[in-house]
N, C-alpha and C positions, 0 to 999 in steps of 0.2 A: 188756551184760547187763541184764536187765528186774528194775526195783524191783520189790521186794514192794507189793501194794498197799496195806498197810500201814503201809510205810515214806510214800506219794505223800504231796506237801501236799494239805491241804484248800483247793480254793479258793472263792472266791465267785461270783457273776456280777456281769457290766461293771453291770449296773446298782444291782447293792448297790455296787459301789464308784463309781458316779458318784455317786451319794445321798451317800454319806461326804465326795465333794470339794463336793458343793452347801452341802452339813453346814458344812463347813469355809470355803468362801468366803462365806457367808451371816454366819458368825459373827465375822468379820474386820471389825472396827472400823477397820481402814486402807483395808478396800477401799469403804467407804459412805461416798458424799457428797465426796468427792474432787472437788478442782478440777485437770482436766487442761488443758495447753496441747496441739492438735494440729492437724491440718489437718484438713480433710473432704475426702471423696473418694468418689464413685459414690453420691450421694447418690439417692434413690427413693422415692416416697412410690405404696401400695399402696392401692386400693379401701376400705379397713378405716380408713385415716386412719393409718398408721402411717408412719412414717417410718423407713428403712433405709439404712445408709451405713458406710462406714468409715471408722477416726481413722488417721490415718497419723503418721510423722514421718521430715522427710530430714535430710541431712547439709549440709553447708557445699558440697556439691557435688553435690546434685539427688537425691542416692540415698536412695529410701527405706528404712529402718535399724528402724522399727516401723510395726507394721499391726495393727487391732481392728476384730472388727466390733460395732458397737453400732445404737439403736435408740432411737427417742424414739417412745413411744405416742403413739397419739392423744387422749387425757384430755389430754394437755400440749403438743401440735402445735402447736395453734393458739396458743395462748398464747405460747409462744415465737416462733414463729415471727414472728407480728406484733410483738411486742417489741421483737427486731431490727430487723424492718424498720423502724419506727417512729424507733429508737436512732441506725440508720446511714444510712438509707438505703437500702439493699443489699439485696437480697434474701438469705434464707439458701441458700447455695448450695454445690456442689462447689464446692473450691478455696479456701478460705477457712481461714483461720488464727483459733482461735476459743480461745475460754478456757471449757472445759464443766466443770461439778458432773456425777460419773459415781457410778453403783454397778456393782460388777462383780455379778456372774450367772451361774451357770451351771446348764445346764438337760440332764439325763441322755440327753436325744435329738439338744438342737440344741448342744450345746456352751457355750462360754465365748463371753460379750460380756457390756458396758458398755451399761448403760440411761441417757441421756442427759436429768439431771434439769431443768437449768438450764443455758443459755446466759450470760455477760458479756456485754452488748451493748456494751462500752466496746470489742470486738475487735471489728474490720471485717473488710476484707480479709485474708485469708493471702498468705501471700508466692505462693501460685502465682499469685491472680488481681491481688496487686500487679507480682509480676515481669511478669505479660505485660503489663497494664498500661503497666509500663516500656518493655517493648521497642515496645508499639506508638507510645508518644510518642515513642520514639528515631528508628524509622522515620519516623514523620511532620514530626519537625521535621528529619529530612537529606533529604528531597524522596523518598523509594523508596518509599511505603508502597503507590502506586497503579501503580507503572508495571506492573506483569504483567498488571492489569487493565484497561490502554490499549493494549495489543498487539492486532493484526487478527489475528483467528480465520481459516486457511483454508476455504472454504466446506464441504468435508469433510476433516473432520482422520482420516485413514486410520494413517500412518505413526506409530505410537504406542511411547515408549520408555517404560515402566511401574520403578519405584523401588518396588520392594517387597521381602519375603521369599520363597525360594523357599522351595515347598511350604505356603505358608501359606492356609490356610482361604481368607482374604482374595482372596490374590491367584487362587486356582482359582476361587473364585465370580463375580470378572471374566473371568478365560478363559471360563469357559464359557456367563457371557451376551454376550460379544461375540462368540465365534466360532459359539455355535449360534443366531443373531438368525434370526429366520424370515423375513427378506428375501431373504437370501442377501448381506450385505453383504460384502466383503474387507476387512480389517485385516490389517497388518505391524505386527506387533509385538515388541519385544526388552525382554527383563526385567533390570534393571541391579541385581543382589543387595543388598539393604541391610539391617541387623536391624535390628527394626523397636519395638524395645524394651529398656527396659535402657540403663545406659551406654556400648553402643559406636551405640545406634540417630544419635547426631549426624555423628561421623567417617563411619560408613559412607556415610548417606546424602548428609555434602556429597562423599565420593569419588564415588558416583554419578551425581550431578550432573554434576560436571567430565568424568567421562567422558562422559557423554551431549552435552555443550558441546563436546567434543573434536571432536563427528562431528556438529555440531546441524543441519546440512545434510541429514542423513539422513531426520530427522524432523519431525512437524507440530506437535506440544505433550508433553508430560511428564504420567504421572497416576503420583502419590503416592498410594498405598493400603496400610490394612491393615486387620483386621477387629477385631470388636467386642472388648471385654475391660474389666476395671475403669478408672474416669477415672486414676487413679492411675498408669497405667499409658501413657499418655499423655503423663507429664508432660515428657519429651523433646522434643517439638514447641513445647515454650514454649520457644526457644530464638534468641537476636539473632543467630548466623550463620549458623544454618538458615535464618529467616525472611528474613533479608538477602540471603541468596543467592536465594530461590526469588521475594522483590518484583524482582531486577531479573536473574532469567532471562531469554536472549533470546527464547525461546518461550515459548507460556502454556503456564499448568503448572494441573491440578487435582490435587484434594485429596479425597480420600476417604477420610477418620479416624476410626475409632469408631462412635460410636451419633450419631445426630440429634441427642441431645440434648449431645455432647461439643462441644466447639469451643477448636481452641486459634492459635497465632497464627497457623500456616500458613492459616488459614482467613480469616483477614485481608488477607492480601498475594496469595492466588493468585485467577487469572484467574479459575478456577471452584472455588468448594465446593459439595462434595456430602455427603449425609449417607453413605453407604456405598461400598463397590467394588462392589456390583452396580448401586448408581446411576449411579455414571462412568460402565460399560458403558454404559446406559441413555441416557446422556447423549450417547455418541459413538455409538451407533445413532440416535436424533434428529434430528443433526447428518444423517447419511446418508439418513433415511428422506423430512427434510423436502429435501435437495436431491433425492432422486428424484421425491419430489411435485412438485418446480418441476417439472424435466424433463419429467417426464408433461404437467404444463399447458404449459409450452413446444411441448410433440410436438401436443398436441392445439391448442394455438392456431394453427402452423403448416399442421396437416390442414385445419384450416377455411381458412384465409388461402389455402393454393392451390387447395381446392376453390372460393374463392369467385372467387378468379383467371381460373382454367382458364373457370368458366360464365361469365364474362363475358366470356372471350375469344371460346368460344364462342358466344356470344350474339351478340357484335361482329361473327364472321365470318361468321355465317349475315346477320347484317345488312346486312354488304357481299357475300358472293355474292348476293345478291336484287335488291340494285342496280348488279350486272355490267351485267345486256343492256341494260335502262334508261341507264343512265349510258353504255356504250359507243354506242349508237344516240341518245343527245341531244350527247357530245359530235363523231360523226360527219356527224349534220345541222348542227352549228352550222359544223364546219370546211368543209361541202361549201357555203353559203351564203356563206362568207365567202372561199372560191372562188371561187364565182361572181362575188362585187362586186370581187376581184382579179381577174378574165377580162373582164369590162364595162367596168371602169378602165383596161384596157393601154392601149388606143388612143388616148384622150381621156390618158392620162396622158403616153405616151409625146409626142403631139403637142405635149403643154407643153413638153414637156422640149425636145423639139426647139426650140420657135419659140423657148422662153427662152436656149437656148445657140445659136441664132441670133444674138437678141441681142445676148448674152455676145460672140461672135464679132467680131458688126460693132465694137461696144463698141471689142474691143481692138486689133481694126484701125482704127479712129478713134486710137486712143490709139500703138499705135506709127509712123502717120503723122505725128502730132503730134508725136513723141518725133525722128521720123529728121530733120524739117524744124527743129526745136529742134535738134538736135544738127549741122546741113550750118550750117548759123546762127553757129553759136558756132566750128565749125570756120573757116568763111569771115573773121571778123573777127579769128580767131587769126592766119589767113594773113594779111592783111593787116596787119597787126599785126607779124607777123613781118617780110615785105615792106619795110613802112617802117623797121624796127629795120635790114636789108640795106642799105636806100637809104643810110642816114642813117651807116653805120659804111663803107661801099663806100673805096677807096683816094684817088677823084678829091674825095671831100664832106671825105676827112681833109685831101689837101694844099692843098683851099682852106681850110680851115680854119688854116692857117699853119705846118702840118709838110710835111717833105719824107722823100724816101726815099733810105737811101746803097748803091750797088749796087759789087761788085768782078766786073767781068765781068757775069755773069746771077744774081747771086747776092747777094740783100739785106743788109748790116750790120746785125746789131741792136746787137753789142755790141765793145768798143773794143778786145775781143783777135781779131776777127776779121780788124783791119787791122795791117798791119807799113810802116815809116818806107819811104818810096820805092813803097809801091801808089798805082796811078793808080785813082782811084774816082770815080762817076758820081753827082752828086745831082740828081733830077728834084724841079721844083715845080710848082707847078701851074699855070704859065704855062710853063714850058720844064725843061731842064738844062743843067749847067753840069759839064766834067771839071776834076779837082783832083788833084793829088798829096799824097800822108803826109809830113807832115815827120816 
């Protein structure tokens, strides 16, 4: 049922009642001149000298638990600014854990924030740009900090497994400058889901990982993307087993995190940082565009190389048909003249030949005349030789010599069982014989 409008409250407008809370925070002796401990985060300094950033604070586990945005004018920029520097060394930057004098503020259009009066310069580093800090000495003194970026780059890294969010800003604004590249380049690419912020952005992304290493044969390199947003937001990638894993990937890996001006440690240890995912894209069209530019000089170096082949072959062979008829008609006079002194030589050649194995001829009939009367020679004094060796063993030269011969009948004794007791046996010598019997 509808209030009388009578009964309705009276209200104000937002902006009498923003005035009343500016009323009220203005007049708050707690909230002027405060010294806060907090981080900086997304820090920006505008055309105007002003300086723009957020105070953060995390937990004992990375999470951030409070967020302000605050503001240091530029009447006091400078001033500060160089202070620090001068104090620590350091530049004043994102990421830094600081100790600031604050007044709160609030303005009925732009809201509540902290105008940053004074800096402690006795505060340097925050823990975010000391933790990476940390991690990056950790890395470097266990030998990993560089290997991702000692890994050989394929000449075109096509094959691409991208660690991102799906559906994120990020990752659509690399699909769509790698795959609309106006080359006509090809890319394979598979997006391995990881969120990409927040406390689960670690887990996810080393599960990524591992799967992607599961099948690393598939692919050419890893790109790690996601798009712009507060530093703060960020602060997940400062992280030792993220980094750890991505410095000793087997394949290079890039990185495409944030704005240009973010950098956290992934951007230390991988093969390639890039300030965005549309520059990775960019990056791996390059890669593509500069090996088709080889190819093109390759193609064109080759065109020339056989055109300049081809014309000197042809140059060559017009050179040699030209000295066809020539060269066959010089080498056909030389061989018919050296015919001729081969037809003029037969005869006077041939006669050598002859008279010389004439020669030869007599030569060797000299020489086996010589050989046959050498050899009747040697035969003649062999016989002779022999001859007298007959003479001289003959039966009549042995039994003058003072042996005799014993015969039984017609049949010589040589030895003492050939005769038995009572044989009548004949001994001849060489003056006569004499019969005997066997006792």
């Amino acid at each position: 049922m509808d209030v009388p409008s009578s009964q309705q409250p009276q209200g104000m407008t937002l902006s009498a009642f923003n005035a009343r809370i500016e009323r009220v925070i203005a007049g708050e002796a707690i909230l002027q001149n405060q010294w806060v401990i907090a981080e900086t985060s997304d820090m920006r300094l505008n055309r105007s000298g002003h300086c723009y950033l957020e105070l953060i604070e995390k937990d004992k586990q990375g999470a951030t638990i409070a967020r302000i945005n605050a503001a240091i004018w530029g009447s006091k920029y400078s001033r500060i600014y160089y202070d620090f520097l001068n104090a620590t060394g350091q530049v004043l930057a994102t990421g830094m854990k600081v100790l600031v004098n604050v007044t709160a503020t609030f303005h009925g259009q732009y809201g509540l924030k902290v105008v940053i009066n004074d800096i402690n310069p006795e505060y340097t580093l925050g823990d975010m740009a000391r933790q990476r800090q940390e991690i990056i000495n950790r890395l470097t003194a266990e030998g990993v900090i560089d290997l991702n970026k000692q890994l050989p780059w394929p000449q075109v890294p096509q094959r691409i497994a991208i660690v991102s969010a799906e559906g994120a800003a990020g990752y659509g604004d690399f699909m769509n400058q790698l795959t609309g590249n106006p080359y006509g380049l090809q890319f394979y690419t598979c997006l391995f889901h990881a969120v990409m912020q927040g406390n689960q952005t670690v887990p996810t992304v080393l599960a990524a990982l591992d799967r992607i290493n599961s099948h690393i044969d598939l692919f050419d390199c890893v790109v790690i993307i996601r798009g712009g947003g507060a530093t703060s937001e960020l602060n997940s990638f400062d992280n030792y087993d993220l980094a750890a894993s991505v410095a000793q990937f087997p394949i290079p890996v890039i990185v495409g995190i944030g704005h240009e001006r973010d950098v956290t440690v992934l951007d230390y240890v991988a093969s390639m940082r890039v300030k965005t995912p549309t520059a990775a894209a960019e990056w791996l069209i390059q890669c593509g565009t500069t090996a088709l530019a080889h190819l093109g000089t390759l193609q064109d170096t080759i065109v020339t190389t056989v055109r300049d082949i081809v014309g000197q072959a042809r140059e060559q062979l017009a050179h040699y048909t030209s000295l066809i008829p020539a060269t066959a008609s010089s080498i056909i006079d030389t061989n018919r003249v050296r015919l001729d002194n081969h037809a003029r030589n037969i005869p006077f050649a041939a006669s050598s030949l002859i008279a010389s194995q004439r020669t030869s001829l007599e030569r060797a009939i000299e020489r086996i005349n010589d050989a046959v009367a050498r050899t009747m020679q040697r035969e003649q004094q062999r016989l002779q030789s022999l001859g007298d060796k007959a003479e001289l063993l003959s039966p009549e030269n042995t039994l003058r010599r003072g042996y005799s011969l014993v015969r039984v009948g017609d049949k010589c004794v040589t030895t003492v069982e050939q005769v038995q007791p009572g044989d009548a046996i004949t001994i001849q010598f060489a003056d006569g014989t004499a019969d005997a019997t066997v006792n």
